[in-house]
N, CA, C and O atoms as a DFTB+ gen file, in Angstrom:
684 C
 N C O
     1  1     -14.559     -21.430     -12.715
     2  2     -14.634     -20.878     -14.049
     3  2     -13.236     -20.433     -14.471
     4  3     -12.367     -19.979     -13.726
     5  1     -13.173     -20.602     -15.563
     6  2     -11.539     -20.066     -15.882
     7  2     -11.578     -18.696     -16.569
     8  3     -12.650     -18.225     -16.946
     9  1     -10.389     -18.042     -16.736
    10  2     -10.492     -16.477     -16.787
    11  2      -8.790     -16.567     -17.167
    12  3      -8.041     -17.467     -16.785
    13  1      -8.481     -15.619     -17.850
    14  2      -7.437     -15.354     -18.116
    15  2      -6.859     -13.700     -17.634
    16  3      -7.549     -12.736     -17.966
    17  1      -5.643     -13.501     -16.891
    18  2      -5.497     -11.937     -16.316
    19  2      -4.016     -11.692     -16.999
    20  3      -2.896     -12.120     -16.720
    21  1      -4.736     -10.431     -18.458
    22  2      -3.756     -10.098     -19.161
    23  2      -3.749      -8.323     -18.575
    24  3      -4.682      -7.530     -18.448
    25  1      -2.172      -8.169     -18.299
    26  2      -2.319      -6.371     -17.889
    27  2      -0.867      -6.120     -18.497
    28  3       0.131      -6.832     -18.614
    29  1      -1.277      -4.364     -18.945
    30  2       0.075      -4.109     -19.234
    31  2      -0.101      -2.639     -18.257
    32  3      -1.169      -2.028     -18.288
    33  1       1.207      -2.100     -17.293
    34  2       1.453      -1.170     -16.965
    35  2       2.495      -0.200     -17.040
    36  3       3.623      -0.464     -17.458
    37  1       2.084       1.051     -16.592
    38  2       3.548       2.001     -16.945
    39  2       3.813       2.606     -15.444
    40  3       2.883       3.029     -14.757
    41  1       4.685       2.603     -15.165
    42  2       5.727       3.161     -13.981
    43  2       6.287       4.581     -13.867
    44  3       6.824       4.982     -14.899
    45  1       6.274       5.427     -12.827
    46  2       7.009       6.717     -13.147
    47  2       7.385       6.886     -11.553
    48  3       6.593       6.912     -10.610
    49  1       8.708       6.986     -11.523
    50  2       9.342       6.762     -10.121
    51  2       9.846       8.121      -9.955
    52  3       9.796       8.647     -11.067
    53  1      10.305       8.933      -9.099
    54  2      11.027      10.266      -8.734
    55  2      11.696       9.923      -7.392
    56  3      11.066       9.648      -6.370
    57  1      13.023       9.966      -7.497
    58  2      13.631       9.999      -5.741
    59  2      14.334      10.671      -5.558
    60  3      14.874      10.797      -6.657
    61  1      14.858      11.358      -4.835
    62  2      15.549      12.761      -4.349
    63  2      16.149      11.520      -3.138
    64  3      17.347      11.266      -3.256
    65  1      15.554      10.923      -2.255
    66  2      16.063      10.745      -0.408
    67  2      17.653      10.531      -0.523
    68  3      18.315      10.187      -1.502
    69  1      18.005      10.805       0.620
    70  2      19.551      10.311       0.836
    71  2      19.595       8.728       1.251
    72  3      20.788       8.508       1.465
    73  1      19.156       8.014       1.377
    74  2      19.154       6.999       2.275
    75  2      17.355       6.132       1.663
    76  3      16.220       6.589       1.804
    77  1      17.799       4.808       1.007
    78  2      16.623       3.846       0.649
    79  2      15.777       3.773       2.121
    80  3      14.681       4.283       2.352
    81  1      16.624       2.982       3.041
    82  2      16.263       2.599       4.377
    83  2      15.438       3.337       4.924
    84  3      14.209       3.268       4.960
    85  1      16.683       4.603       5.682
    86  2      15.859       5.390       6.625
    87  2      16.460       6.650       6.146
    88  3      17.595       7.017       6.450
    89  1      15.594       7.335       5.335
    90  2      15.579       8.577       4.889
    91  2      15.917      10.176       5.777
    92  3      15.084      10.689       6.524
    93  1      17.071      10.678       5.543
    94  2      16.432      11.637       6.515
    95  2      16.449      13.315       5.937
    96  3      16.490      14.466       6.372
    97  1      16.386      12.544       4.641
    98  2      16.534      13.763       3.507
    99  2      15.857      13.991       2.323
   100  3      16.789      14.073       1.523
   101  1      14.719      14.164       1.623
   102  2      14.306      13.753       0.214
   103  2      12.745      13.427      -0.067
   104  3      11.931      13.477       0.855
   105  1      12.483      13.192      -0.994
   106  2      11.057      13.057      -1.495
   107  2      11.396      11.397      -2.532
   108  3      12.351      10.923      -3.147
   109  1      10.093      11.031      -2.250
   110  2      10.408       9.584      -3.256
   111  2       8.847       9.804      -3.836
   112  3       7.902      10.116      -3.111
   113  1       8.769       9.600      -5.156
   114  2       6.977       9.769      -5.551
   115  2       7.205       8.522      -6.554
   116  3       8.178       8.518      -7.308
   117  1       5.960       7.115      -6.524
   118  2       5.767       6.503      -7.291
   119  2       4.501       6.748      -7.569
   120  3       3.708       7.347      -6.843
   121  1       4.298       6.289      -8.621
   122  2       2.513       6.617      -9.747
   123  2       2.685       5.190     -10.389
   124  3       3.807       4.861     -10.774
   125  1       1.770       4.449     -10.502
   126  2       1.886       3.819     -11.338
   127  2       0.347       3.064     -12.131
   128  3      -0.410       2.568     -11.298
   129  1       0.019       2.990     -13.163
   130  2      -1.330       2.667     -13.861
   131  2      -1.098       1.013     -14.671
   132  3      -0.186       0.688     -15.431
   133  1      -1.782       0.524     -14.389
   134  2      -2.354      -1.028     -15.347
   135  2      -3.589      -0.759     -15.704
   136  3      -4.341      -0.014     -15.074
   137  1      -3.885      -1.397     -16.813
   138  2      -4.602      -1.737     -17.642
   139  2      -4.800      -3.236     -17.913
   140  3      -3.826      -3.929     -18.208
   141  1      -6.192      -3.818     -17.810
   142  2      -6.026      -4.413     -18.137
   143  2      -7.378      -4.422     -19.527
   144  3      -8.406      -3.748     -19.595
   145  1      -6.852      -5.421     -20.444
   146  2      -8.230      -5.147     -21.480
   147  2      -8.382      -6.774     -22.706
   148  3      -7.387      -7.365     -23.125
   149  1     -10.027      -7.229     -23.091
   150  2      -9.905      -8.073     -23.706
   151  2      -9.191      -7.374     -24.866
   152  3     -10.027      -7.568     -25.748
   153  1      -8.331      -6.781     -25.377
   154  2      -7.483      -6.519     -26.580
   155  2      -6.244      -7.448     -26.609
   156  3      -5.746      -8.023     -27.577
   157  1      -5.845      -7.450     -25.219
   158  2      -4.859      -8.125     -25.089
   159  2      -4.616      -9.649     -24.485
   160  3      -3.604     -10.245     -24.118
   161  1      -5.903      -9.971     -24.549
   162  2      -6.531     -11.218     -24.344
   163  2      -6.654     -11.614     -22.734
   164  3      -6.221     -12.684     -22.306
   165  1      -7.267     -10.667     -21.937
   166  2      -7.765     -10.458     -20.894
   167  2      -9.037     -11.023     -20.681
   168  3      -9.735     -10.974     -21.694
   169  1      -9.761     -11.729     -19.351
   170  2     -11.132     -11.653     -19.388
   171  2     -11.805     -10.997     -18.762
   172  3     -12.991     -11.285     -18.601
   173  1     -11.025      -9.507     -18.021
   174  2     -10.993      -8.192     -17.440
   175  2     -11.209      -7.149     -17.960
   176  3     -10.664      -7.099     -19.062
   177  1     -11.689      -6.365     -17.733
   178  2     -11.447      -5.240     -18.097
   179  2     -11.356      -4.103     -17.061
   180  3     -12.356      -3.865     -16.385
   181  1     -10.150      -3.330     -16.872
   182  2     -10.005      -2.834     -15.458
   183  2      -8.710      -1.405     -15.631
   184  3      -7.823      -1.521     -16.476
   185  1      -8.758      -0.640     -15.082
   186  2      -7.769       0.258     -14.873
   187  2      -7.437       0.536     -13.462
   188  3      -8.328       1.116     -12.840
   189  1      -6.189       0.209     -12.716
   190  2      -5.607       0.116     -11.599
   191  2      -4.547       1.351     -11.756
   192  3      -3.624       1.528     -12.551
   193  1      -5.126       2.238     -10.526
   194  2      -3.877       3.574     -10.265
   195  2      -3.511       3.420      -9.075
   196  3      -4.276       2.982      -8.216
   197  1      -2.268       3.762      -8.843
   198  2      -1.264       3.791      -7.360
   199  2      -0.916       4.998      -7.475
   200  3      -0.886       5.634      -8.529
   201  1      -0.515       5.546      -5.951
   202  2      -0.114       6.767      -6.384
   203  2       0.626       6.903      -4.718
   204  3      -0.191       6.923      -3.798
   205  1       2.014       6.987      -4.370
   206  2       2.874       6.944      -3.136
   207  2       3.814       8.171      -2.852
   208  3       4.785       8.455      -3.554
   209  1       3.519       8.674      -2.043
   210  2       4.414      10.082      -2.117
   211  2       5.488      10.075      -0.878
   212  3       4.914      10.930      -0.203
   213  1       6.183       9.862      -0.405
   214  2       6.810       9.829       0.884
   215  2       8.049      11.314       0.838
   216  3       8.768      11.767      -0.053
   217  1       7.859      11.603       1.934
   218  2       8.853      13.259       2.327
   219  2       9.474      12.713       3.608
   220  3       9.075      11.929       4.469
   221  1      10.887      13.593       3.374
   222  2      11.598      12.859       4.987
   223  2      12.363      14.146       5.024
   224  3      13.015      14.716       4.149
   225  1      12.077      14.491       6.436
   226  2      12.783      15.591       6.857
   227  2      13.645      15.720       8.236
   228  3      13.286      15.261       9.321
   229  1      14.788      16.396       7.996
   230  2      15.769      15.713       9.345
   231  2      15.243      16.974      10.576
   232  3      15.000      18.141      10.269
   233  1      15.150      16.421      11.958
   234  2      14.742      16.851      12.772
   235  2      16.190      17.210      13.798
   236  3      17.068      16.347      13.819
   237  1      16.299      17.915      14.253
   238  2      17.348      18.023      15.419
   239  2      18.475      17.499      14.676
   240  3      18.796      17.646      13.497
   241  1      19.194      16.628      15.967
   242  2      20.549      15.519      15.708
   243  2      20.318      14.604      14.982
   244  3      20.500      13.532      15.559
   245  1      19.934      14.490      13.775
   246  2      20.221      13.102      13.006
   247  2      18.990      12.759      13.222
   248  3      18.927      11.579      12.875
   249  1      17.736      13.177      13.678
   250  2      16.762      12.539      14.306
   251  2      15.621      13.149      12.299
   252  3      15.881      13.966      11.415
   253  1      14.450      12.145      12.529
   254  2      13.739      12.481      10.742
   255  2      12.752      11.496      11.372
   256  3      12.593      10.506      12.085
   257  1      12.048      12.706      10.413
   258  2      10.018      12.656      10.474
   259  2       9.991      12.059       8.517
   260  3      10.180      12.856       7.598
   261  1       9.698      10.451       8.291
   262  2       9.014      10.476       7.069
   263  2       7.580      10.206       7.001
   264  3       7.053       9.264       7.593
   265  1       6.894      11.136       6.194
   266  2       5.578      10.982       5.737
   267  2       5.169      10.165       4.414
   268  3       5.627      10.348       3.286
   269  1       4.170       9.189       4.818
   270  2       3.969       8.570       3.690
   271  2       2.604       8.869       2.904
   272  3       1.626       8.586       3.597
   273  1       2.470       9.081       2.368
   274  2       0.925       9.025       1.580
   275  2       0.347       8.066       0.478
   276  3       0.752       8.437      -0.624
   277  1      -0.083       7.477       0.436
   278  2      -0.441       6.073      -0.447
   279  2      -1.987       6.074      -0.827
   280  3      -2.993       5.938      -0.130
   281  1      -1.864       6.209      -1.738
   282  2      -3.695       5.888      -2.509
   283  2      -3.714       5.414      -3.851
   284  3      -2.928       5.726      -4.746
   285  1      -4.587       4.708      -3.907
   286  2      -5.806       3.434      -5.056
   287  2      -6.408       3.364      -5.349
   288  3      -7.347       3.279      -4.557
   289  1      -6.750       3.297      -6.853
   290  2      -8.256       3.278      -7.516
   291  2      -8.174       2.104      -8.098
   292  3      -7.021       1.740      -8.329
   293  1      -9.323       1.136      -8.523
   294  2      -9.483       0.062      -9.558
   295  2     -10.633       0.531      -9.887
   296  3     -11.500       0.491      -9.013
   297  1     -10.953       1.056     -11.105
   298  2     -12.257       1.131     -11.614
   299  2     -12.085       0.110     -13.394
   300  3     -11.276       0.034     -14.319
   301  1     -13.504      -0.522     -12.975
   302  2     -13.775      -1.730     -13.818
   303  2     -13.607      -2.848     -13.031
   304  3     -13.328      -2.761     -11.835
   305  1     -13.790      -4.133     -13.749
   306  2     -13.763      -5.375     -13.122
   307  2     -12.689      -6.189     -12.951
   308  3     -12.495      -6.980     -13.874
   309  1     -11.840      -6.225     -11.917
   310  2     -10.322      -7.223     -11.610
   311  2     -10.745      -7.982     -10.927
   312  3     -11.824      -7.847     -10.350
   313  1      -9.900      -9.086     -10.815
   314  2      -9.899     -10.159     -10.298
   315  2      -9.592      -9.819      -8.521
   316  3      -8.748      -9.006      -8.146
   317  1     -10.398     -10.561      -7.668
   318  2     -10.471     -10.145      -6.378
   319  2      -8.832      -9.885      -5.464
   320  3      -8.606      -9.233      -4.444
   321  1      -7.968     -10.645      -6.286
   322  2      -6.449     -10.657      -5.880
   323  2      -5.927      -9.326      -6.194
   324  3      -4.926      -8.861      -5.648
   325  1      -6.709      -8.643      -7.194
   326  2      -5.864      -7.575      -7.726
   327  2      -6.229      -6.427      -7.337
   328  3      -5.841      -5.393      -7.881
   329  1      -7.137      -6.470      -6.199
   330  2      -7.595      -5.493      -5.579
   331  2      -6.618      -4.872      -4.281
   332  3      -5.415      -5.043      -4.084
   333  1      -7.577      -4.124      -3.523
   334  2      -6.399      -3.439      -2.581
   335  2      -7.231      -4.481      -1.373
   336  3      -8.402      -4.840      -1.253
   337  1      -5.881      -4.760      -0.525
   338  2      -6.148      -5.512       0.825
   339  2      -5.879      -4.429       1.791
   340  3      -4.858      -3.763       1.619
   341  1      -6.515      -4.212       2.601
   342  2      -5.975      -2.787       3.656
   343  2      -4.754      -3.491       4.352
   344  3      -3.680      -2.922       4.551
   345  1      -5.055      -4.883       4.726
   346  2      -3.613      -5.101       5.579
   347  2      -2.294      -5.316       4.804
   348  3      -1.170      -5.568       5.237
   349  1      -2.705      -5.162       3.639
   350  2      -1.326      -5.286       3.316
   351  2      -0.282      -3.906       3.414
   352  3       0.934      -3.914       3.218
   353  1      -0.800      -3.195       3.634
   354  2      -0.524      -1.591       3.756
   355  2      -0.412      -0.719       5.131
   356  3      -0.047       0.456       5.141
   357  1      -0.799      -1.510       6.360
   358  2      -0.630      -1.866       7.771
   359  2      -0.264      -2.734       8.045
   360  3      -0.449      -3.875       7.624
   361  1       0.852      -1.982       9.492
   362  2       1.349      -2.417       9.836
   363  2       0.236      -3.218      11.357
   364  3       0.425      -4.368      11.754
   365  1      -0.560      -2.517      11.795
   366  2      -1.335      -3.349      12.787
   367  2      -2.811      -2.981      12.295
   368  3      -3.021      -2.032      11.540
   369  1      -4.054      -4.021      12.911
   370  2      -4.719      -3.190      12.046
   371  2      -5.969      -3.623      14.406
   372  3      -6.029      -4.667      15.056
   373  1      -6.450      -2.510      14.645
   374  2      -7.018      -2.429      15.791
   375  2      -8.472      -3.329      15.469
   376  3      -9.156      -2.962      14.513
   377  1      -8.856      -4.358      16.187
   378  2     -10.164      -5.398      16.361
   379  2      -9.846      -6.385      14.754
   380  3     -10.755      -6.900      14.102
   381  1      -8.722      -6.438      14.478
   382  2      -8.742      -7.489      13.171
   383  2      -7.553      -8.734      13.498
   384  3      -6.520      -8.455      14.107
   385  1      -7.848     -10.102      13.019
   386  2      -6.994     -10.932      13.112
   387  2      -6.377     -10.796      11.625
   388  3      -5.237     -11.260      11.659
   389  1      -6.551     -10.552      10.942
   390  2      -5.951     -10.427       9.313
   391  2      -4.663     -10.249       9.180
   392  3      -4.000      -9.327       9.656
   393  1      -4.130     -11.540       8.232
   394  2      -2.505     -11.104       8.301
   395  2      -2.664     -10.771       6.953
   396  3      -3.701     -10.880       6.298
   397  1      -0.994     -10.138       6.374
   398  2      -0.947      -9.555       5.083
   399  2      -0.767     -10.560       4.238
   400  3      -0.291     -11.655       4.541
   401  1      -1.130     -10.229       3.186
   402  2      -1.058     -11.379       2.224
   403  2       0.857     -11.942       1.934
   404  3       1.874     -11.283       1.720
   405  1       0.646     -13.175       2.048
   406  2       2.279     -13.501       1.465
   407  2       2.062     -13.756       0.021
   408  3       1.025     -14.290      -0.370
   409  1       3.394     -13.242      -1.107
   410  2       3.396     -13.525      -2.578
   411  2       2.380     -13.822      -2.750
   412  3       2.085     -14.903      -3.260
   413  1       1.135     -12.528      -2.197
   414  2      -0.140     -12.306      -3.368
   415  2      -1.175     -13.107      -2.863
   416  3      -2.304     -12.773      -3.223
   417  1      -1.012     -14.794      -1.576
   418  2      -1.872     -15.023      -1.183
   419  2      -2.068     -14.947       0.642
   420  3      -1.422     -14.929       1.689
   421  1      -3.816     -14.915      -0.052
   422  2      -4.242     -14.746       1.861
   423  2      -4.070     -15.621       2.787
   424  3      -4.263     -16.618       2.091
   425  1      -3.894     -15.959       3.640
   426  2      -4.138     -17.146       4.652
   427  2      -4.666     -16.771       6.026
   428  3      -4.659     -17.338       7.118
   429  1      -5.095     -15.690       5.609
   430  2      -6.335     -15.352       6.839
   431  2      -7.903     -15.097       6.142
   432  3      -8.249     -14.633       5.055
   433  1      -8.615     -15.602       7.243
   434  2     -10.438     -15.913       6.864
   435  2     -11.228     -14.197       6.508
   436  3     -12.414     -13.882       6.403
   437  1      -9.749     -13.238       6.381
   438  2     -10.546     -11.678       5.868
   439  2     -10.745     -11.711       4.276
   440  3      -9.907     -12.319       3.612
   441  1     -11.677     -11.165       3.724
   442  2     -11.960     -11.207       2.480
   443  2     -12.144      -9.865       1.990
   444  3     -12.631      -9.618       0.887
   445  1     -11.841      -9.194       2.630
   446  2     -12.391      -7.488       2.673
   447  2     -11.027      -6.931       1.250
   448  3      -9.847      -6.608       1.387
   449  1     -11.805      -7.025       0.132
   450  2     -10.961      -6.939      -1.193
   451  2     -11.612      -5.415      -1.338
   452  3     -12.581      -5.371      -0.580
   453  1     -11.466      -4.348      -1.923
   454  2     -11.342      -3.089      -1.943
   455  2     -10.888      -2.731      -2.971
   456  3      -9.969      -3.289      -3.570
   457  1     -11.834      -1.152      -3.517
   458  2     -11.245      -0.467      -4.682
   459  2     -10.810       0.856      -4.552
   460  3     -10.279       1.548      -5.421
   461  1     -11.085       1.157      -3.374
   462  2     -10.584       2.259      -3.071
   463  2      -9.747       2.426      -1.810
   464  3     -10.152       2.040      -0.714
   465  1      -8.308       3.143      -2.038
   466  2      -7.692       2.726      -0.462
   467  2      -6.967       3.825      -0.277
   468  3      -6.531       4.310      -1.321
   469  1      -6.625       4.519       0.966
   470  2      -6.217       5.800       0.860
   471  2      -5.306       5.237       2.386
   472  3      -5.830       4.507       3.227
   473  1      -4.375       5.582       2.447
   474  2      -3.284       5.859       3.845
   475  2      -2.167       6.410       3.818
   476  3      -1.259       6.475       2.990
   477  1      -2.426       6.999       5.333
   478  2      -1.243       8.467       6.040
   479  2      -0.477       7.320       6.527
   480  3      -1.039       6.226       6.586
   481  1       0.822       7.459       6.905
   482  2       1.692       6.798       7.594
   483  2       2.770       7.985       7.824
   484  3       3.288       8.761       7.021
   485  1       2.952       7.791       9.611
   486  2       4.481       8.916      10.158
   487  2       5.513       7.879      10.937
   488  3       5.168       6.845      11.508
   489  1       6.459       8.243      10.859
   490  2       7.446       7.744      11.293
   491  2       8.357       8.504      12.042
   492  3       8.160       9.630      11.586
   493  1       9.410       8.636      13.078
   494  2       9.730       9.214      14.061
   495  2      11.001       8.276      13.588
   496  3      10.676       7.095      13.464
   497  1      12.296       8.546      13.316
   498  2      13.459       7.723      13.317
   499  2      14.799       8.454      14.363
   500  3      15.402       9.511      14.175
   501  1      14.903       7.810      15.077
   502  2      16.501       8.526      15.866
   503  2      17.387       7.176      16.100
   504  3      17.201       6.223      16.856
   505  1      18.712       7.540      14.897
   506  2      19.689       6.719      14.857
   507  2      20.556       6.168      16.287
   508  3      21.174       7.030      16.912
   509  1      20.583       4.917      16.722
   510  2      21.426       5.153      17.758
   511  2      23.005       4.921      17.658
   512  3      23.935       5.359      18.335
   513  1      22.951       4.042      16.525
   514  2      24.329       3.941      15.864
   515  2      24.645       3.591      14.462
   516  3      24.248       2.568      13.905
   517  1      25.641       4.823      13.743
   518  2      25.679       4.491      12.538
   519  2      27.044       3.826      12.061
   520  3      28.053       4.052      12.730
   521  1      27.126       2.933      10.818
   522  2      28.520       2.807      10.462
   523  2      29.267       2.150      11.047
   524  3      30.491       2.261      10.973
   525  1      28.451       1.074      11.965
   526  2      29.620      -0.180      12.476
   527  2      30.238      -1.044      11.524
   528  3      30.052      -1.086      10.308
   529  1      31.018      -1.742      12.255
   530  2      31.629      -2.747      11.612
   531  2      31.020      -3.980      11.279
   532  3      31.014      -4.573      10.200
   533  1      30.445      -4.316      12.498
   534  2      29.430      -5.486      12.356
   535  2      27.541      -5.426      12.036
   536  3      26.785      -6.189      11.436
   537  1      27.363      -4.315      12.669
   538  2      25.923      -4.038      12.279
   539  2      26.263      -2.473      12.253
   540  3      26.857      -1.647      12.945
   541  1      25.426      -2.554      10.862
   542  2      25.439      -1.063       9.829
   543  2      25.482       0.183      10.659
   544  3      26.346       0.995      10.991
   545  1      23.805      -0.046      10.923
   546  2      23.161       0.988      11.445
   547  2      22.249       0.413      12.379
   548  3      21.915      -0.767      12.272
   549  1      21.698       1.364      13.547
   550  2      20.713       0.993      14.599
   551  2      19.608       1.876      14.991
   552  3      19.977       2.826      15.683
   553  1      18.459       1.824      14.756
   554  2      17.471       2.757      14.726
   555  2      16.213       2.635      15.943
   556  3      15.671       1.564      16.215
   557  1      15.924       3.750      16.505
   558  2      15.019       2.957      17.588
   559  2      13.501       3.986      16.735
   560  3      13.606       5.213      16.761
   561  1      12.494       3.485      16.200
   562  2      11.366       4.534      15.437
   563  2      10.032       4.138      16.473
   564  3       9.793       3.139      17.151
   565  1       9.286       5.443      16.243
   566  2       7.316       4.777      16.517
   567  2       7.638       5.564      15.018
   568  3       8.533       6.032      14.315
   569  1       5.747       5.248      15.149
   570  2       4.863       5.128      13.651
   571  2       3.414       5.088      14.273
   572  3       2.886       4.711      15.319
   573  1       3.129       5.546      13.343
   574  2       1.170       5.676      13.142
   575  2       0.952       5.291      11.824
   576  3       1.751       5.521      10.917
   577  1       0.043       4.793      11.711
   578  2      -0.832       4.443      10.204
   579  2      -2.314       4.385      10.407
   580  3      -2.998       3.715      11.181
   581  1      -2.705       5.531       9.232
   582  2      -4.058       5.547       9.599
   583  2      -4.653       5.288       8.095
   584  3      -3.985       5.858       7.233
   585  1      -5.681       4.604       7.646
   586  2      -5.827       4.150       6.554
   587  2      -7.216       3.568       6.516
   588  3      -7.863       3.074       7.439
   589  1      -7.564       3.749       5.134
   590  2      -9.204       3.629       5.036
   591  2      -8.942       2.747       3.747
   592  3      -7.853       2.739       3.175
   593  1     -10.283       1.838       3.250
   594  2     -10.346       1.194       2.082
   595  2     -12.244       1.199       2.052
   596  3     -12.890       1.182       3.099
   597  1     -12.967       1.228       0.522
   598  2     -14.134       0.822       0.560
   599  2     -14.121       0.613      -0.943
   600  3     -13.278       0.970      -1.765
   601  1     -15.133       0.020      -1.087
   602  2     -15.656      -0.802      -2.612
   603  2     -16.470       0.307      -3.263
   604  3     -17.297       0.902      -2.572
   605  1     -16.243       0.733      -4.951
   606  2     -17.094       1.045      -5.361
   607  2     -18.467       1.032      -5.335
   608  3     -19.210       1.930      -4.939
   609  1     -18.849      -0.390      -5.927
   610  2     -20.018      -1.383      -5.938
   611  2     -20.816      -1.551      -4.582
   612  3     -20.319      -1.578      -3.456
   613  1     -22.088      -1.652      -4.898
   614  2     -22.767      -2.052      -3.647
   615  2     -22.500      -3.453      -3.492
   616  3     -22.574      -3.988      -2.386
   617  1     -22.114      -4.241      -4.806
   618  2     -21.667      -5.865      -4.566
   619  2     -21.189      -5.886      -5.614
   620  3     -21.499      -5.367      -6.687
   621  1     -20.092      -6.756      -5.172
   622  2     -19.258      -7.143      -5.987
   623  2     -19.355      -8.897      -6.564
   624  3     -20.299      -9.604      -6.917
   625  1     -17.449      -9.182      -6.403
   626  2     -17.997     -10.687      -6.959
   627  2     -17.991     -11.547      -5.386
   628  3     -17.815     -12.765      -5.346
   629  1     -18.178     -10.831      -4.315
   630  2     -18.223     -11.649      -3.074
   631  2     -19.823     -11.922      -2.838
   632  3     -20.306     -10.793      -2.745
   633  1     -20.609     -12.644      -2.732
   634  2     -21.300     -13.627      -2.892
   635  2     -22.683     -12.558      -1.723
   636  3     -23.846     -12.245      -1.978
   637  1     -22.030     -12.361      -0.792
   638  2     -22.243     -11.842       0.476
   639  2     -22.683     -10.319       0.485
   640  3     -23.564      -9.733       1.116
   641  1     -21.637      -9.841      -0.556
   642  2     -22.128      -8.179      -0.604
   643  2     -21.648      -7.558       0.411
   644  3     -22.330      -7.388       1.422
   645  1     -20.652      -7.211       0.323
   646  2     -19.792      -6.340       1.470
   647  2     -20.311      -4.692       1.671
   648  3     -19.928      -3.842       2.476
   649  1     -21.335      -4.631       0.593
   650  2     -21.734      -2.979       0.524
   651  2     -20.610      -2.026       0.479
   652  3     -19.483      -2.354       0.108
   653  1     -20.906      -0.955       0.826
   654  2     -20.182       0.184       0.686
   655  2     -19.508       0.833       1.765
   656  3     -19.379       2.049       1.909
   657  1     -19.159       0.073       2.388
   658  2     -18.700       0.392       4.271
   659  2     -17.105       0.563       4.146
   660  3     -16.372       0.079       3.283
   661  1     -16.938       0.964       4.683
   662  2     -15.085       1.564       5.005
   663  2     -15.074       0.902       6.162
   664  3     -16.022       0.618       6.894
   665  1     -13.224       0.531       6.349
   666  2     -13.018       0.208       7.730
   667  2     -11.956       1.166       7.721
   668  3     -10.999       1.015       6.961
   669  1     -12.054       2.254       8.593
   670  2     -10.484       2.810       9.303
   671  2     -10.108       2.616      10.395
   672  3     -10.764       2.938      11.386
   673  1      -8.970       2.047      10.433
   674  2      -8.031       1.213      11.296
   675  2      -6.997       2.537      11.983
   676  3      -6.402       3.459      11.426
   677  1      -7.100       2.181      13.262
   678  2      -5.743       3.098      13.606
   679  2      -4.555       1.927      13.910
   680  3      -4.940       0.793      14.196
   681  1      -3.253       2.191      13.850
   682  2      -2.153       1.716      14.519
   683  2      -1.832       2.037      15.325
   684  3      -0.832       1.532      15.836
């Protein structure tokens, strides 16, 4: 069936960090909302919120804890691409073969499309060398990611009916 996906969104970024990479100073907050609507010659109708907060704080010698916080709403009807994929937002995901989507498509047999998605992510960074000549910087990190996703709908447009089940994944 053909369908047309018209959206317009607005952006609101805040960054304080010292460092894009590896932060060991600062707050970064993105928000961001789409819309999509037949006004604008959509065959959707949908409102998509993001909302990313990350804090990085320096520990000891040069050593930094960043926290990430990341959550998603789609309420109304989007197209199954425009939903939230949990793996794309993990880094491992425990009992799943699912890889992350590349430029937007899947190439793994998971279908688990989602409107609601919420994840913690920590990070542990200790520099081992900064400011070479040949390579920049050298970082040895762990990480945790813990993260949940579930569907409004008791069914959606998956054929199957995924119900209302969450998967939380540890890393």
């Amino acid at each position: 069936d053909d369908s047309i996906l018209s959206s317009f969104g607005l952006t609101y970024e805040f960054d304080t960090r010292d460092d894009g990479f590896v932060p060991q100073l600062g707050t970064h907050v993105l928000f961001s909302v789409e819309t999509g609507t037949q006004l604008i010659g959509s065959s959707y109708e949908f409102t998509k919120y993001t909302l990313e907060i990350e804090n990085a704080l320096t520990i000891g010698a040069n050593h930094s804890l960043v926290a990430t916080l990341f959550g998603g709403l789609v309420q109304g009807s989007t197209p199954f691409f425009n939903q939230f994929f949990l793996r794309d937002h993990m880094a491992f995901i425990s009992n799943s073969s699912a890889l992350p989507r590349e430029l937007q498509v899947n190439f793994s047999s998971d279908t688990d499309y989602d409107d609601l998605l919420a994840q913690l992510s920590l990070d542990y960074h200790i520099p081992l060398q900064t400011h070479g000549e040949f390579i920049f910087q050298t970082y040895i990190f762990a990480g945790i990611d813990i993260g949940a996703s579930a569907s409004l709908d008791e069914y959606q447009e998956d054929p199957n009916g995924r119900g209302t089940g969450a998967r939380t994944p540890l890393a």
